[in-house]
C-alpha positions in Angstrom: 46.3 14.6 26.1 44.1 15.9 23.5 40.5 17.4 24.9 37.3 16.1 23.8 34.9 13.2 24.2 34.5 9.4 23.5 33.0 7.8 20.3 30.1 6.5 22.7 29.8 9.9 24.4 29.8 11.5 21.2 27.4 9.2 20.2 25.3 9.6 23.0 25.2 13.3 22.6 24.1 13.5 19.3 21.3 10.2 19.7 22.8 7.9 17.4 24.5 4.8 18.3 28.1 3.8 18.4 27.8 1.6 15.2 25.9 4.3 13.9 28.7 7.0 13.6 31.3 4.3 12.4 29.2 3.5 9.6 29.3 7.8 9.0 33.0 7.3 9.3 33.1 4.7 6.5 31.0 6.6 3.9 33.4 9.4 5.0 30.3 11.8 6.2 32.2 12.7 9.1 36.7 12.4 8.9 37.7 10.1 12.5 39.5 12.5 14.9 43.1 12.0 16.3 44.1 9.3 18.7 45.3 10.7 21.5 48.2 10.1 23.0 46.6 7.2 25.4 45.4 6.1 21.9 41.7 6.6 22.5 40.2 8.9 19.7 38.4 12.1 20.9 35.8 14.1 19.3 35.9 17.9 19.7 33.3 20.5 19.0 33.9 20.4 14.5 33.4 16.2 14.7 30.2 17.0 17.0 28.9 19.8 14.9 29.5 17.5 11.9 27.5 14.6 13.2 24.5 16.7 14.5 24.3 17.7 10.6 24.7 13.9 9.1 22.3 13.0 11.5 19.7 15.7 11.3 19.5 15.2 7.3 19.6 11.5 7.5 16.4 11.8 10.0 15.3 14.5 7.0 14.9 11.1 4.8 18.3 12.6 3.0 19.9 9.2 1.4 23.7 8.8 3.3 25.0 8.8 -0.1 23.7 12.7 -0.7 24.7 14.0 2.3 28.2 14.7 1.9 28.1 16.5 -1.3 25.3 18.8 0.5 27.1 19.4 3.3 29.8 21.0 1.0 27.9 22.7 -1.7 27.3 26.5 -1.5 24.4 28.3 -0.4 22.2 27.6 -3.7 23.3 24.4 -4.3 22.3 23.4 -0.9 18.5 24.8 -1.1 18.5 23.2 -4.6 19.4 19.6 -3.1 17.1 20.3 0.1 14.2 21.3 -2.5 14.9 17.8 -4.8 15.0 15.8 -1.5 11.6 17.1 -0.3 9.5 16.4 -3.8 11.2 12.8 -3.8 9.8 12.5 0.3 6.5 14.0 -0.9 6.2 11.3 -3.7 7.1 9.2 -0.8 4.6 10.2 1.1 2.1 9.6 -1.6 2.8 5.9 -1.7 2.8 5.1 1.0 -0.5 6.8 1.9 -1.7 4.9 -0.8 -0.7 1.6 0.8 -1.9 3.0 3.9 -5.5 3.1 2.2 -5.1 0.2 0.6 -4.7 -1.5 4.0 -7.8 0.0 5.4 -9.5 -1.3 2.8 -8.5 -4.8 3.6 -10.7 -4.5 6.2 -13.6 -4.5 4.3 -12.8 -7.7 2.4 -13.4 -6.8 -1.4 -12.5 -3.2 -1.3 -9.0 -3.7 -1.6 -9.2 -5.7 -4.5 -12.5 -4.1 -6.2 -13.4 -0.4 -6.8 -16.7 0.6 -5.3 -18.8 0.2 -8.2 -17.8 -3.9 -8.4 -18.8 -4.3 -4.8 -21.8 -2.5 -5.1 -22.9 -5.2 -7.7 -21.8 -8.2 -5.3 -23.8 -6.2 -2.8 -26.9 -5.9 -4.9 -26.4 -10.2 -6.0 -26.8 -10.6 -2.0 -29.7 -8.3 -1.7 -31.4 -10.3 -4.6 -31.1 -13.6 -2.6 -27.9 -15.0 -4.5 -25.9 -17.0 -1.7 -22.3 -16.4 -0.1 -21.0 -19.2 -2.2 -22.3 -17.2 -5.2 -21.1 -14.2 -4.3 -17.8 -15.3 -3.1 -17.2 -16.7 -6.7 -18.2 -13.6 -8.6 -16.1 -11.8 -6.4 -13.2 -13.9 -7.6 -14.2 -13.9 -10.7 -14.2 -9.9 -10.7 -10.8 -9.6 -9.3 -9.5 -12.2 -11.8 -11.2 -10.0 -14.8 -9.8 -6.8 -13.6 -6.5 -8.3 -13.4 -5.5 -10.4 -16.3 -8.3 -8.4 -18.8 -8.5 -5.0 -17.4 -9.3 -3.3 -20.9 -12.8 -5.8 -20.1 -13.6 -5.4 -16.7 -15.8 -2.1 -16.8 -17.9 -3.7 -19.7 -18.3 -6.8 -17.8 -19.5 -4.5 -15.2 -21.7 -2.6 -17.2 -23.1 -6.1 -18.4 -23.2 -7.6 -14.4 -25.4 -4.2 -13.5 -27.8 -4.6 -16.8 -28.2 -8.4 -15.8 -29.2 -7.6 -12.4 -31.7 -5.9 -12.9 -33.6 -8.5 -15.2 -35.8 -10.8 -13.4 -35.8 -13.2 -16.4 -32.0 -13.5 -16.0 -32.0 -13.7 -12.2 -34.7 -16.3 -12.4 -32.3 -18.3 -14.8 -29.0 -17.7 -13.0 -30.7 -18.7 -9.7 -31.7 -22.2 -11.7 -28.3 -22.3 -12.6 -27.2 -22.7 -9.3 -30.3 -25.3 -8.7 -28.3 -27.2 -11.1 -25.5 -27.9 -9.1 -27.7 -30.7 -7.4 -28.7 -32.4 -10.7 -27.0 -35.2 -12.3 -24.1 -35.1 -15.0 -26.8 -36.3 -17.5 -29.8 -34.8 -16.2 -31.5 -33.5 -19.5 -32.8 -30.4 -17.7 -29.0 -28.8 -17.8 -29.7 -29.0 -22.1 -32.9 -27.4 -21.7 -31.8 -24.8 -19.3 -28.9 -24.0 -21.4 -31.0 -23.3 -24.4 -33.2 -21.2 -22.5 -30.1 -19.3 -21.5 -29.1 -19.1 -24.7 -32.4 -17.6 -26.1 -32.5 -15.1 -23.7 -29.5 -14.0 -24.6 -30.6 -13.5 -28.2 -33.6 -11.9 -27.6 -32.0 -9.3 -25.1 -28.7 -8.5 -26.7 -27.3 -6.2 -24.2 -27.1 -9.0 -21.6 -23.8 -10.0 -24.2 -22.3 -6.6 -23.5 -21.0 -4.2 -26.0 -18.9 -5.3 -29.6 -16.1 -3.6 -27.6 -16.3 -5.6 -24.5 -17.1 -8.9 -26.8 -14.0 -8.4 -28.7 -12.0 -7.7 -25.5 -12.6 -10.9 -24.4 -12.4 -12.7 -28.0 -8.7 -11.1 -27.7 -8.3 -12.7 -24.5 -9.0 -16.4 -24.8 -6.0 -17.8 -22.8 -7.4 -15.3 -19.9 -10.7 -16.1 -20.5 -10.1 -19.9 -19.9 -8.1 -19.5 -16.8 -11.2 -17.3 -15.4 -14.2 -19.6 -17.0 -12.1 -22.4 -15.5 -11.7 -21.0 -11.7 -13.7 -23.0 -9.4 -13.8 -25.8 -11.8 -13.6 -28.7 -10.0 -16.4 -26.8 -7.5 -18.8 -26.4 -10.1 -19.1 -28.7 -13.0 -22.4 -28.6 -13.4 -22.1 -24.4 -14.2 -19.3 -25.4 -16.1 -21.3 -27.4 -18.3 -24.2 -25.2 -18.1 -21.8 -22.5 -19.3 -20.2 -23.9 -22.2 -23.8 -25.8 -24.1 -24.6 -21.8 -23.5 -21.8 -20.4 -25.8 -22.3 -23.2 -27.7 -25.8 -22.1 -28.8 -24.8 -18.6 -29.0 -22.1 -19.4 -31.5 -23.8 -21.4 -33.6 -26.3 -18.4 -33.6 -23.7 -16.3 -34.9 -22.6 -14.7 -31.4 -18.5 -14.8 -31.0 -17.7 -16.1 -27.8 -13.9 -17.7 -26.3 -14.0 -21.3 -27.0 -13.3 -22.7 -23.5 
């Protein structure tokens, strides 16, 4: 009878499971010993040896599919291989510190979504006494912007931040949520809307940049899928929105038709 161990002893001894070293056996990482004459196959010392090394580079992050042409390359090659494998795990590593981060930041609600400088502006529209629905909208609105008009979203920043800190326009986008209790007909929404308007024209970098206009004049269909978020919450702002451009591009200013 031939000397040597059991596939589950084997197994055992090297800390891999049974299924585990047949699957090594059918990739042909490590060649099936003998049966014996009882018909039992045994592993020796050379089928141990062998699956200590399949195992240990697998555990490495070595794909199965390299291992056996490194197990049988020369010296140089072998380094060479080992040396590819650990940029790819670094890269690896990379990512999925990244995603790591990324889930940290979930925690904090907007941060995962947003870079700092967006939620510092929803932070500031809280401090200024805009309320959580408010916010929660801009938010949305901000994560929509970045996504489907990125080359816009810093100059839509730029213009949020320049807003903010114009008490004119506060006064008018706090009266814009006011509105939101009028009626459908009320003739204030008109009147508000050409004040809007005006101050607009008279303070031109409320509008943003030509490049930031024309970023969003090249995205119309985007812009009409963010302008219409919330929709159904808001009609009134809706409304409000569009008598706005309205004026403004009767007055020359380009703007998306919505």
């Amino acid at each position: 009878m031939k000397s040597g161990i059991t596939i589950g002893q084997a197994a055992a001894f090297v800390g891999v499971t049974v299924k585990t070293v047949r699957h090594y056996h059918r990739l042909g990482l490590v060649e099936e010993p003998e049966r014996d004459s009882s018909g039992y196959r045994r592993y020796g010392s050379d089928e141990l040896l062998r699956l200590v090394q399949v195992r240990t580079l697998a555990t490495a992050g070595v794909p199965l599919a390299e291992i056996g042409p490194l197990l049988d390359a020369d010296a140089d090659q072998f380094a060479a291989s080992l040396a590819d494998v650990e940029r790819r795990l670094n890269d690896r590593i990379t990512e999925l510190t990244a995603r790591r981060d990324t889930l940290h930041r979930l925690a904090d609600g907007d941060r995962a979504l947003l870079p700092d400088r967006a939620c510092a502006v929803l932070d500031r529209m809280s401090g200024l006494g805009f309320g959580p629905d408010y916010v929660a909208a801009q938010r949305e609105a901000l994560v929509l912007i970045r996504a489907l008009v990125p080359e816009g979203f810093h100059g839509f920043l730029a213009q949020l931040e320049h807003s903010l800190g114009d008490p004119a326009y506060i006064d008018l986008a706090k009266r814009g949520r006011e509105a939101e209790s009028w009626d459908p007909d009320d003739p204030r929404i008109e009147e508000l809307a050409t004040a809007m308007a005006e101050h607009y024209l008279a303070n031109p970098a409320l509008l943003g940049n030509p490049t930031s206009r024309q970023a969003w004049t090249n995205a119309s269909a985007q812009y009409r899928l963010i302008n219409n978020h919330r929709l159904d919450q808001a009609p009134i702002a809706a409304r409000l929105t569009a008598l706005t451009e309205a004026r403004l591009r009767s007055a020359g200013i380009p703007a998306p038709h919505r």
